[in-house]
N, CA, C and O of each residue as an XYZ file, in Angstrom:
456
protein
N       0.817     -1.190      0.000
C       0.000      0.000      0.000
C       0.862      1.257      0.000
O       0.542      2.165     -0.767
N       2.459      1.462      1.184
C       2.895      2.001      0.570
C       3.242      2.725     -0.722
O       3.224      3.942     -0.905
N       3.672      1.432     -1.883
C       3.782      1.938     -2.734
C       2.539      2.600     -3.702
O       2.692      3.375     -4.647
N       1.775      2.269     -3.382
C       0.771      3.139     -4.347
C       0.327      4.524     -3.765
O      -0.047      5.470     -4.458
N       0.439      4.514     -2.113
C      -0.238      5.875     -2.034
C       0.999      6.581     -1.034
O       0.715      7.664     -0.522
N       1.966      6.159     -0.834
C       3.103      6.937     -0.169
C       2.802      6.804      1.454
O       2.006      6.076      2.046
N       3.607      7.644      1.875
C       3.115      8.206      3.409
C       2.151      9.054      4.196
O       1.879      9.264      5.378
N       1.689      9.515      2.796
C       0.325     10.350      3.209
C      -0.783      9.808      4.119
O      -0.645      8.588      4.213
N      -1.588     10.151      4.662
C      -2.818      9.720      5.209
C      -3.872      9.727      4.199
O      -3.941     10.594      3.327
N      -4.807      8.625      4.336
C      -5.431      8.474      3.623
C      -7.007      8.212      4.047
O      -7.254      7.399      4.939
N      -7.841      8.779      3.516
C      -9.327      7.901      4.060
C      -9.528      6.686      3.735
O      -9.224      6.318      2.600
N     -10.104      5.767      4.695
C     -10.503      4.744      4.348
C     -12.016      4.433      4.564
O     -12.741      3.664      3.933
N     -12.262      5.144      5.500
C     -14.354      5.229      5.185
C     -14.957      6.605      5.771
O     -14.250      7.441      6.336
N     -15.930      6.702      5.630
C     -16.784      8.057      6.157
C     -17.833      7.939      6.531
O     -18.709      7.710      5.697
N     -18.091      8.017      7.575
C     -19.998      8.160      8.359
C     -20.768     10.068      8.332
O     -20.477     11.256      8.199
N     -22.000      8.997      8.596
C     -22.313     10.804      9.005
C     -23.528     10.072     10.145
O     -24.569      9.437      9.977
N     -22.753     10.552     11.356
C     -23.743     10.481     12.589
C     -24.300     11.524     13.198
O     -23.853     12.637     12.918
N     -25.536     11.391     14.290
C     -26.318     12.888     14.209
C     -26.388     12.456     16.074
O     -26.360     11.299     16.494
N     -26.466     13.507     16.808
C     -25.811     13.131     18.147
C     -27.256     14.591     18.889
O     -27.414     15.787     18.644
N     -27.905     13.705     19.708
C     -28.949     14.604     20.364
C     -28.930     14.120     22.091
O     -28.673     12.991     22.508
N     -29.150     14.879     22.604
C     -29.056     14.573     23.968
C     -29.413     13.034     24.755
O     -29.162     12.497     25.834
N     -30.196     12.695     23.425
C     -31.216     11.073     24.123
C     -30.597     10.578     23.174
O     -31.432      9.719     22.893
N     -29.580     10.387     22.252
C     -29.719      9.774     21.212
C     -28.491     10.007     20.158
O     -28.600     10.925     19.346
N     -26.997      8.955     20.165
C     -26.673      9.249     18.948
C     -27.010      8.040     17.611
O     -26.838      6.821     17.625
N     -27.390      8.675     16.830
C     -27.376      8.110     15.667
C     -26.939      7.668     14.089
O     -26.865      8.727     13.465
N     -26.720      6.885     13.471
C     -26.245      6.298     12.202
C     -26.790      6.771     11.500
O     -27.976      6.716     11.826
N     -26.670      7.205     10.734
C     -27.481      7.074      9.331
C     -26.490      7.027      8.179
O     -27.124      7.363      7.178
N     -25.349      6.791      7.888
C     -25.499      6.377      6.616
C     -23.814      5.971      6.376
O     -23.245      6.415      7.374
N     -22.836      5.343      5.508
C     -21.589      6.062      5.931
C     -21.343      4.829      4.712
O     -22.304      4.117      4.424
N     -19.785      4.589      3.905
C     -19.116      4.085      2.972
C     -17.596      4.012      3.341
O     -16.880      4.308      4.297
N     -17.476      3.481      2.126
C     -15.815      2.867      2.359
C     -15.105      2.254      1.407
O     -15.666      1.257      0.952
N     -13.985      2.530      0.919
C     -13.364      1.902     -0.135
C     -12.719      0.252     -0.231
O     -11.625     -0.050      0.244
N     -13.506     -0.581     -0.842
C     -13.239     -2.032     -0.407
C     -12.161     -2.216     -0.651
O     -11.869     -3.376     -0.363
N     -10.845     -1.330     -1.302
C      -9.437     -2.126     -1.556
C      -8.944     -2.092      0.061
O      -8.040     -2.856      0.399
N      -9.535     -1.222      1.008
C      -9.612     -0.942      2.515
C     -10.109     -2.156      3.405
O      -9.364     -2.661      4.244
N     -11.067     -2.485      3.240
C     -11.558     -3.671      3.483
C     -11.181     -4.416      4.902
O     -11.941     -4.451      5.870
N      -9.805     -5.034      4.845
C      -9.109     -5.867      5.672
C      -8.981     -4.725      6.776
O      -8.955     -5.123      7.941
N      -8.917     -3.657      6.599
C      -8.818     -3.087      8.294
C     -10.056     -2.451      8.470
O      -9.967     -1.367      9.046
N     -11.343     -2.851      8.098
C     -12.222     -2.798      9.217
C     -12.614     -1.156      9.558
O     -12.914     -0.923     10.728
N     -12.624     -0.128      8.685
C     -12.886      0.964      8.851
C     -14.225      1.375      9.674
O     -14.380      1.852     10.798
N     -15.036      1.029      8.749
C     -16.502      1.280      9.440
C     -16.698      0.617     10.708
O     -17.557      1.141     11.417
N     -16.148     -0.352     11.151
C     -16.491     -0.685     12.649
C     -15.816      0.171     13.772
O     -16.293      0.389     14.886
N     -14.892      0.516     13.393
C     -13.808      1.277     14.313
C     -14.255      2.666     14.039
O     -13.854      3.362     14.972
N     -15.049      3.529     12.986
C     -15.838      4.575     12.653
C     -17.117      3.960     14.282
O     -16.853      4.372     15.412
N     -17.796      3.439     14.151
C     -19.095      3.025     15.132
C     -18.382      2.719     16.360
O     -18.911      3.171     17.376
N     -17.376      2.103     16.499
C     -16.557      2.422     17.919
C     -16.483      3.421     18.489
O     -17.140      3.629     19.508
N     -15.692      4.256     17.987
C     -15.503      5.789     18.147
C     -16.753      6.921     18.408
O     -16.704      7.947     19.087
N     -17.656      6.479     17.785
C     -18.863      7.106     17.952
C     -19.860      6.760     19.017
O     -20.573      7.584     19.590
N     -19.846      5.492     19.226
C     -19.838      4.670     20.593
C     -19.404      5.474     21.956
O     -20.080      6.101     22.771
N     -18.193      5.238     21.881
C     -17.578      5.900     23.150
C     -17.951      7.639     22.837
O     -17.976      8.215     23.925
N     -18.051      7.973     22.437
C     -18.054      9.399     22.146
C     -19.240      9.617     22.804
O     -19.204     10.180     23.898
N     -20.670      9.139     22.149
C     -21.947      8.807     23.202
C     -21.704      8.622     24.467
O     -22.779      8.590     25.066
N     -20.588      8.450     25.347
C     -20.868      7.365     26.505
C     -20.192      8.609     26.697
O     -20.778      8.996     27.708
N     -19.571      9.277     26.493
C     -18.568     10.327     27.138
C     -19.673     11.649     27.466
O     -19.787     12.350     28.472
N     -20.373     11.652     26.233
C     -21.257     13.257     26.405
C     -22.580     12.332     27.248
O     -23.659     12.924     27.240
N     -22.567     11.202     27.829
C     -23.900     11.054     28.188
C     -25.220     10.564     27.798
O     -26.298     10.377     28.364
N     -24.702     10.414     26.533
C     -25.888      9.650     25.615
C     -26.439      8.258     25.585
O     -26.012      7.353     24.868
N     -27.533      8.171     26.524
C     -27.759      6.714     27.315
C     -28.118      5.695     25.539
O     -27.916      4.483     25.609
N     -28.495      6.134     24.462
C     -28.608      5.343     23.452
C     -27.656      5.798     21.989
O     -27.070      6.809     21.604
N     -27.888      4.492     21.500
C     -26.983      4.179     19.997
C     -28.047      3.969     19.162
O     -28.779      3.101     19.638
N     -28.444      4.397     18.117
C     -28.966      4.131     16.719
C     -28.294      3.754     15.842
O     -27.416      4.406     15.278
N     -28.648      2.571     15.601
C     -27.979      1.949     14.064
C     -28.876      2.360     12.650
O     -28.328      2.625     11.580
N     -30.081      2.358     12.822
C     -31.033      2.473     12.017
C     -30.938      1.769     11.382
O     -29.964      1.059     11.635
N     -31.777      1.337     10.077
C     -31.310      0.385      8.678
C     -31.744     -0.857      8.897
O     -31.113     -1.615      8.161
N     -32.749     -1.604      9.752
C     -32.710     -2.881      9.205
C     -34.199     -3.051      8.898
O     -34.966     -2.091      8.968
N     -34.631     -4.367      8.533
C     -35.477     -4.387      7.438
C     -36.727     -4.702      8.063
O     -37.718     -4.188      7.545
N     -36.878     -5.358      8.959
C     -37.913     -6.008     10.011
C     -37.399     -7.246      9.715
O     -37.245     -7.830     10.787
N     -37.052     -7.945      8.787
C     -36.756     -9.794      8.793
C     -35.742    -10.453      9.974
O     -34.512    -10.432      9.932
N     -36.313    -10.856     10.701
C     -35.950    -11.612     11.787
C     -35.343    -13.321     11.560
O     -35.471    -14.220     12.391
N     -34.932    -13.392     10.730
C     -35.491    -14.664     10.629
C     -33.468    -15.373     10.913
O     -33.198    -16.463     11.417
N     -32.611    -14.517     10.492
C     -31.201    -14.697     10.602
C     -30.744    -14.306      8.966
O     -29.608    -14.592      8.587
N     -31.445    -13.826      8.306
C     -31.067    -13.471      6.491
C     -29.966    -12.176      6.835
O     -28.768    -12.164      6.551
N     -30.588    -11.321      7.389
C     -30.310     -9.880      7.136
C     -28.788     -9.965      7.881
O     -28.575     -9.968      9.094
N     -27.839    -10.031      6.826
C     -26.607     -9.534      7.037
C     -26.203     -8.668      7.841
O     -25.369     -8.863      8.726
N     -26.958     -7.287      7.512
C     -26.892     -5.929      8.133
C     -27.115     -6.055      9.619
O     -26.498     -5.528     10.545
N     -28.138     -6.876      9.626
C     -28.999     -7.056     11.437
C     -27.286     -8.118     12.326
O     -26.728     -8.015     13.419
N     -27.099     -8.844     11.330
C     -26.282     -9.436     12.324
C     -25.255     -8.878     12.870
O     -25.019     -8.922     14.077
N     -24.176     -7.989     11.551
C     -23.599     -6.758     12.293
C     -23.545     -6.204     13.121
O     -22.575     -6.102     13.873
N     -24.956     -5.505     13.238
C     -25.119     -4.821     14.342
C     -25.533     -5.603     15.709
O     -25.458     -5.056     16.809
N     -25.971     -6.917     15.525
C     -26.049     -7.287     16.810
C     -24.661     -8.088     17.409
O     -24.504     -8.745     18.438
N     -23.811     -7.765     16.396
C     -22.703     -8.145     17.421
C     -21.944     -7.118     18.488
O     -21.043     -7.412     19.274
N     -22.586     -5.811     18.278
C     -22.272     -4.846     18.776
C     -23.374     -4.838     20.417
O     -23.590     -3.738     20.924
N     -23.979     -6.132     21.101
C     -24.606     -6.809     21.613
C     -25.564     -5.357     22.156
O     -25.496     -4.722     23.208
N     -26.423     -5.185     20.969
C     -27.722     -4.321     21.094
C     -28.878     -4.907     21.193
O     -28.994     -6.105     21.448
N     -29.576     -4.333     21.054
C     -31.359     -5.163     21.232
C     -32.214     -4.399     19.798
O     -31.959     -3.293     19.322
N     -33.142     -5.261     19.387
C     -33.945     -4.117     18.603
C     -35.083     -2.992     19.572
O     -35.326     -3.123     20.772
N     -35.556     -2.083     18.798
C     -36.329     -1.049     19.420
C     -36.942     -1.012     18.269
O     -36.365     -0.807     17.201
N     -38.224     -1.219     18.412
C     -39.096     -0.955     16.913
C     -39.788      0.086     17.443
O     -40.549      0.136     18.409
N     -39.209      1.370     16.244
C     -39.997      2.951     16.388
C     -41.073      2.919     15.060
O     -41.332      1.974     14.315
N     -41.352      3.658     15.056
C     -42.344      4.506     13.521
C     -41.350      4.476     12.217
O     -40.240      5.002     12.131
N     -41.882      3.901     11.466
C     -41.048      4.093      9.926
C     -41.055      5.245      9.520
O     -41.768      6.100     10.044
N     -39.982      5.576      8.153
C     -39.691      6.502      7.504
C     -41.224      6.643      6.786
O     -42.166      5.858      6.890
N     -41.147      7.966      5.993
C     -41.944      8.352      4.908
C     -41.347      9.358      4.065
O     -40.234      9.852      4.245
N     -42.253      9.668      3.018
C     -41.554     10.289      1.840
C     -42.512     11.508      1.701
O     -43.667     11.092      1.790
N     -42.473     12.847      1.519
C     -43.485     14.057      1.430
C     -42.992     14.453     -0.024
O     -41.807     14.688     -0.261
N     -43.950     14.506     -0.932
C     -43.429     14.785     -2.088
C     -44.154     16.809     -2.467
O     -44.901     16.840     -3.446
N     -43.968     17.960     -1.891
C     -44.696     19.000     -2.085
C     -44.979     19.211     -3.689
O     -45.860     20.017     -3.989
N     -44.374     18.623     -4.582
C     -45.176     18.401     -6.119
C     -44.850     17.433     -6.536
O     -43.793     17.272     -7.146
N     -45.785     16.459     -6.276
C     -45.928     14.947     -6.599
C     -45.649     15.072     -8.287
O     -44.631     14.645     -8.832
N     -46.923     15.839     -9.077
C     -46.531     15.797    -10.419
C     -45.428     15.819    -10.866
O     -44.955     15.051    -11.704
N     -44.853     16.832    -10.265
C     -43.334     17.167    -10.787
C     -42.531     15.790    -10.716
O     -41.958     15.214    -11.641
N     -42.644     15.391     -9.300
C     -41.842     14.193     -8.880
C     -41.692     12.779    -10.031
O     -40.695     12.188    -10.446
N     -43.284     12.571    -10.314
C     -43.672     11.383    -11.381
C     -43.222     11.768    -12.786
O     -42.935     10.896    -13.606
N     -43.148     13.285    -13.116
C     -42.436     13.190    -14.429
C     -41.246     13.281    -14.538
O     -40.767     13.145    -15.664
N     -40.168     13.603    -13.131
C     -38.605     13.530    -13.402
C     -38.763     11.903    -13.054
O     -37.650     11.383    -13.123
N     -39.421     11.293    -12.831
C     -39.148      9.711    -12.089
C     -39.370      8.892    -13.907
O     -38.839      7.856    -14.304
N     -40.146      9.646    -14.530
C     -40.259      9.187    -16.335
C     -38.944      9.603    -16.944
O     -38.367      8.697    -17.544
N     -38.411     10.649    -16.923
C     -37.771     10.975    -17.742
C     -36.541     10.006    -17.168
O     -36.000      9.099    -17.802
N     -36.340     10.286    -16.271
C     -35.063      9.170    -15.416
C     -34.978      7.721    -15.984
O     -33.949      7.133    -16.319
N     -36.508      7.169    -16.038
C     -36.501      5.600    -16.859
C     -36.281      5.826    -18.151
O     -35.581      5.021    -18.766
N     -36.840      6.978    -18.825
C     -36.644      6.799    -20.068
C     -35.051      7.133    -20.450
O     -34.445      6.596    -21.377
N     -34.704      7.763    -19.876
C     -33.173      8.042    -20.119
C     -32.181      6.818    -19.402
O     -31.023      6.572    -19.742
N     -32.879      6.199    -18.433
C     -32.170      4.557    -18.156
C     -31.244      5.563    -16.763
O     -30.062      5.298    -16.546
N     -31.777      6.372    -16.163
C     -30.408      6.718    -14.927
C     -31.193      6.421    -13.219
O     -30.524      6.572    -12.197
């Protein structure tokens, strides 16, 4: 790795967590798989972990899983090795203030294949 990227520092993943007095939370974060073998994003949720526990923040949000219980969901197992519990809140929704508008960029998008 040296040789390809020198001595510089380099990123290897990025979150974006949102931190409220009751509550820090996940929502979303990536990572470059040639990175992979060291485990960025867990040590990203570590850090953010303790960071919660430092300002006081009696909970962690992972957000993101699907409701399937069943042992499929990859994602769910992840996070329960981080030995959490589920909390089932209210789902997302979508507010569209010009639906029309919305359904004809959602056409032009298929018709253009993006």
């Amino acid at each position: 790795m040296i040789d390809k990227y020198g001595m510089e520092d380099q990123v290897l993943a990025g979150s974006l967590f949102l931190y409220t007095p009751q509550e820090a939370t996940y929502l979303f974060s990536g990572s470059y798989p040639e990175f992979n073998k060291f485990y960025a994003p867990a040590l990203l949720q570590e850090y953010v972990m303790k960071e919660a526990i430092k300002r006081g923040i009696p909970f962690y949000n992972f957000l993101g899983i699907t409701g399937i219980f069943d042992g499929s969901d990859g994602v769910l197992r992840f996070k329960q090795n981080f030995n959490g519990y589920i909390v089932r809140k209210m789902g997302t929704f979508r507010y569209y203030p010009q639906p029309l508008k919305f359904k004809v960029l959602n056409m032009i998008k298929k018709m253009l294949r993006r």
